[in-house]
C-alpha positions in Angstrom: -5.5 -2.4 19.3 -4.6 0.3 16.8 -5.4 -0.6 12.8 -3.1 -2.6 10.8 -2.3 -0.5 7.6 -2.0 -2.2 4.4 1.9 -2.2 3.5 4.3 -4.8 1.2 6.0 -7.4 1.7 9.1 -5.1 1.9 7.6 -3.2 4.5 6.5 -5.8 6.9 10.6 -6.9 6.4 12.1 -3.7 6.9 9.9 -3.3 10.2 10.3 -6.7 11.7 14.5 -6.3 10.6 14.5 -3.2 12.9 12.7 -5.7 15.5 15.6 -7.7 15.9 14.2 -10.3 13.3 16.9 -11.9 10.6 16.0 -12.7 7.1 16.4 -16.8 7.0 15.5 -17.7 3.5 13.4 -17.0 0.6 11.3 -19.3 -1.3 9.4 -18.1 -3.9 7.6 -15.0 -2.9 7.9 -15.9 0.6 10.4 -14.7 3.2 11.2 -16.7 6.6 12.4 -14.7 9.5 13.9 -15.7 12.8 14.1 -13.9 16.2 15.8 -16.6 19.0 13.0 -19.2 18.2 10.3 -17.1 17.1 9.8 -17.6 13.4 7.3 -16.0 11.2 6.5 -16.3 7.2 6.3 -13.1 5.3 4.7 -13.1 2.0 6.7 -10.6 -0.2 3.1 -8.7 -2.6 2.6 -5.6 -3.3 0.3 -5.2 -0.5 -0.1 -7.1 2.2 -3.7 -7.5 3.7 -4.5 -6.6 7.0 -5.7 -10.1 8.1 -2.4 -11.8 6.6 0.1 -9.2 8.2 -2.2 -10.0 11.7 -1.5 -13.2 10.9 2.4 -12.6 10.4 2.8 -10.7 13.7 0.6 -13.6 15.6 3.6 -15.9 14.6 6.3 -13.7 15.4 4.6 -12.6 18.9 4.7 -9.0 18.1 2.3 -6.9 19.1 0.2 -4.5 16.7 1.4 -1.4 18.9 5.2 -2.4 18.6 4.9 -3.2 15.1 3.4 0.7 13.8 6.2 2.0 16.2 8.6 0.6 14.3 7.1 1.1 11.0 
C-alpha cells in the first residue's frame, strides 16, 4: 500500500469527484459524498491527516492505489 499524503479537504473532493463520487450535502465543515450506495464523509481542513483520509477511503471502498492515481 503506497503512503497516503497529507492533502485538504478540497483535495480529497476534487479526487473522489473524478472517481465518479457526487457531492450530496454540506454540513458544517463536513462534505457527504455518494457513489450508487457507497457514501463517505469528507471533512473539508486545511489538511487532512493520513489516518482520517484512510479512514474516508475505507467508507467509500476506494483503494489507496486508485485514490493517488487520481489525485
Amino acid at each position: 500500500m503506497p503512503k497516503l499524503p497529507r492533502i485538504s479537504g478540497t483535495e480529497i473532493v476534487s479526487a473522489l469527484t473524478r472517481l465518479g463520487f457526487e457531492k450530496i450535502r454540506q454540513s458544517g465543515s463536513h462534505v457527504i459524498m455518494r457513489r450508487g450506495s457507497k457514501g463517505c464523509v469528507v471533512p473539508m481542513h486545511d489538511e487532512v491527516r493520513v489516518g482520517t483520509l484512510a479512514g474516508v477511503l475505507r467508507q467509500a471502498e476506494v483503494s489507496a492505489e486508485e485514490f493517488i492515481e487520481v489525485l
